[in-house]
C-alpha positions, 0 to 999 in steps of 0.5 A, a space after each residue: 500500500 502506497 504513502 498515500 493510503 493510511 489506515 482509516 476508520 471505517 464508518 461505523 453506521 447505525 442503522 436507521 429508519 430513513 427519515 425521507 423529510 430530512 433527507 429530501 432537505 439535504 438536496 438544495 433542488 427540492 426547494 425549486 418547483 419542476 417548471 410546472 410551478 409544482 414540487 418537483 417529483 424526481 423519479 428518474 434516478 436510473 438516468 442520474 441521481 440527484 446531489 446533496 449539498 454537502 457534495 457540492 460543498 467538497 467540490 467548492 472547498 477544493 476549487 475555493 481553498 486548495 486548488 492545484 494538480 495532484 501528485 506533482 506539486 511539493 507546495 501545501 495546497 498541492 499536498 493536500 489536494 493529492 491527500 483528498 484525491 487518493 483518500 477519494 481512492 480508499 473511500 471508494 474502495 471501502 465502500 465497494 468492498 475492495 480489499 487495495 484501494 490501488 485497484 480503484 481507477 478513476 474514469 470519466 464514467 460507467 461508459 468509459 469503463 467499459 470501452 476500455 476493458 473492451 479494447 485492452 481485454 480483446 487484446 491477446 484474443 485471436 480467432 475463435 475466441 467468444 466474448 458473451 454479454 447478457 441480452 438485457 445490457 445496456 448500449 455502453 455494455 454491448 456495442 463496445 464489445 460488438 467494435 472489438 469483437 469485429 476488430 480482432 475477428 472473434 465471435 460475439 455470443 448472448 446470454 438469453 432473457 426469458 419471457 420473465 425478463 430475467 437471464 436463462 441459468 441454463 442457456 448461459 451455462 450451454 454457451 458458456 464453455 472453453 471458447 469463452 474469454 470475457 463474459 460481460 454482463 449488468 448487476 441490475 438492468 437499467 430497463 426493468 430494474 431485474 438484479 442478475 445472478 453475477 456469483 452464479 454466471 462468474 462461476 460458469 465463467 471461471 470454470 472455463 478460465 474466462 474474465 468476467 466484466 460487470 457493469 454495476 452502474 445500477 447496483 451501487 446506488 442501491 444495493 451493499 456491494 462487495 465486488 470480491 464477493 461477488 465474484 467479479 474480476 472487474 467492476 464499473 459504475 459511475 459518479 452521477 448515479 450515487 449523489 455524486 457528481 457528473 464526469 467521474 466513475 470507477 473501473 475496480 479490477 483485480 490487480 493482478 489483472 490491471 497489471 497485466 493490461 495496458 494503458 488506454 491513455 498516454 501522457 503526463 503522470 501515467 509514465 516512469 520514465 521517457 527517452 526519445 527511444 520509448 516511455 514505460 509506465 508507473 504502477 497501477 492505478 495511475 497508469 490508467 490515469 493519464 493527464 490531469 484527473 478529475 479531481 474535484 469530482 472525485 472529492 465530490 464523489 468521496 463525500 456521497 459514499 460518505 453520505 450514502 454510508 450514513 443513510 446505510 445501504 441496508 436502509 436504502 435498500 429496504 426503503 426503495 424496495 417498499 416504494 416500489 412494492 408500493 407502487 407496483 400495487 397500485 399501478 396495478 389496481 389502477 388499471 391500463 398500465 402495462 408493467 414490464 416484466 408482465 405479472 411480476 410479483 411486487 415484491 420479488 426480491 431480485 429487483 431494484 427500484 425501477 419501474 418499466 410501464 406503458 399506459 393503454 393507448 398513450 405513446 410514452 413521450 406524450 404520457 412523459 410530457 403530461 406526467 410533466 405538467 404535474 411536476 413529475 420527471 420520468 423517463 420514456 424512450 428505449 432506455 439505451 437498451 433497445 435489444 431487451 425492450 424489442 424481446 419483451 415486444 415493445 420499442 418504448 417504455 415508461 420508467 419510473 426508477 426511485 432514491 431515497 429522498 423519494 416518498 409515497 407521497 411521490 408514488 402517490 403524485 405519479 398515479 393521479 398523474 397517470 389517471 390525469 394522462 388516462 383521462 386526457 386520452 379517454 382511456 
């Protein structure tokens, strides 16, 4: 462990009901009406979470009182804007589990994460080679695969949903076999909420020596995560989706692997030393952060793990699970909605707090824009997954994804809009 990682304490959380009226009055934006002149329902949370003020306090604290680049510096101010960055590091660290907070890579995001693992893990793979992702993935998770898969000649195999919405155990554990090297695939869809079996699926794919890639971008915000138990050889989410802020996310890998892989971004601070006949490059992580980071996201990101480990994983967790049961149930005795996936239970333990719905004769854009005027944000459209949608035989959906500063009151709020939608198109 380098100098920069000092024995911390680690957070000793209470566990708590969730007091939603406090917590809502940590995030500045709730005291501003939706452009309706209404309270803003946010239930858009797959998409980005909202910010408390006291991440937007760090970022401001960095840029108000110690501005100045990392790692380079010997002034003071340079000294401890690197001591904030790399205890960013061993926040994050903690927070998922990871036993070396050198395995922790800043990125630019979930997406960035995982083009790089596309286009390094492909690397020393020939003809022949497979890499399989899940058919519910998200874009970010599937077309980076589909370009290195066409650059290096290899083949692309899908592990099937069924009707359910849910991964098919025993067709993945058909087509995953000897040929398979990468298996990537999500913790929880974006689309429908559904949480996968990734300790089951990384043990199908270590049997066979394959690598397995999980996009946890869904997962974090709402469920504990511990990615050496789960069984991952690497890891990735983002910043913006967990109160923190845009322009930063997290690759964690196995560190034997990392250092195994090669830099995807060349330049200063990725390097050790440099000739005019080559360069070679420093140890992991920073080899993979090449230039100027995002430091004042990165502060702002360690102060939402903090914030999150207050509210406790477990309490939001079981909070988002009875704000979805809660709506689920009445969205179902509403009548001309159509949930996806069709006759879910409520309250079915493999899910998150994501809602995928249609109203009866009302396109989703229309239905957004009048669950709009009631102040409530959702979203409607193919959700960046269009192969899962085009399976459960729709083109578009409605979401309604819950955090928790969310109430019933909001579940509430959303059915009368849905009624108000129903009753303008004479549903």
């Amino acid at each position: 462990m380098c100098a920069f990682y000092k024995k911390s304490r680690r957070f000793n959380g209470i566990v708590n009901p969730m007091n939603t009226e406090q917590i809502k009055k940590d995030f500045s934006i709730f005291s501003h009406a939706a452009r309706s002149g209404k309270p803003l329902v946010y239930l858009d949370n797959a998409a980005t979470s909202q910010t408390p003020d006291e991440v937007l306090e760090a970022m401001n604290a960095y840029y108000q009182k110690y501005r100045s680049n990392i790692h380079r510096g010997v002034y003071a101010i340079a000294e401890r804007a690197t001591s904030a960055y790399e205890g960013a590091r061993l926040a994050v660290a903690e927070f998922i589990g990871a036993g070396d907070p050198g395995e922790i890579i800043f990125t630019r995001g979930t997406t960035e994460g995982l083009n790089i693992l596309a286009s390094r893990l492909t690397l020393g793979l020939s003809a022949g080679d497979e890499v399989a992702v899940s058919e519910m993935e998200h874009h970010a998770n599937l077309v980076p695969w589909m370009q290195a898969v066409k650059a290096r000649g290899l083949t692309l195999r899908f592990l099937p949903v069924r009707k359910d919405g849910r991964l098919d155990i025993e067709a993945a554990r058909a087509i995953i076999g000897p040929r398979v090297k990468i298996v990537s695939l999500c913790h929880a869809s974006n689309a429908l909420g559904l949480v996968n079996p990734v300790h089951e699926i990384a043990d199908m794919a270590h049997a066979h020596g394959a690598v397995v890639v999980v996009d946890g971008a869904q997962s974090v915000p709402h469920l504990p995560v511990n990615v050496e138990e789960l069984g991952a050889d690497f890891f990735a989410f983002s910043g913006h989706k967990m109160f923190g802020p845009t322009g930063i996310g997290v690759l964690w890998g196995k560190k034997a692997l990392l250092e195994k892989m090669e830099p995807f971004l060349y330049g200063g601070d990725m390097i050790q030393e440099v000739t005019l006949d080559g360069a070679t490059w420093t140890d992991v992580p920073w080899k993979f952060e090449g230039g100027t980071p995002p430091i004042a996201e990165a502060i702002g990101l360690a102060a939402a793990v903090r914030y999150l480990r207050r509210l406790g994983m477990e309490n939001v967790v079981r909070h988002e699970r009875e704000l979805t049961r809660y709506a689920l149930e009445r969205m179902s005795a509403l009548g001309g909605v159509m949930l996806y996936p069709a006759g879910d239970a409520p309250d079915a333990p493999d899910r998150i707090g994501v809602i995928a719905f249609n109203i009866e004769k009302v396109h989703p854009h229309d239905a957004a824009s009048i669950l709009d005027r009631h102040g409530i944000a959702v979203r409607a459209g193919h959700h960046c997954a269009m192969p899962l949608l085009r399976k459960l035989g729709i083109n578009f959906s409605l979401r309604a994804s819950f955090s928790a500063y969310n109430t019933r009151e909001d579940v509430d709020l959303l059915i009368a809009a849905i009624a108000d939608a129903q009753k303008i198109f004479h549903v």
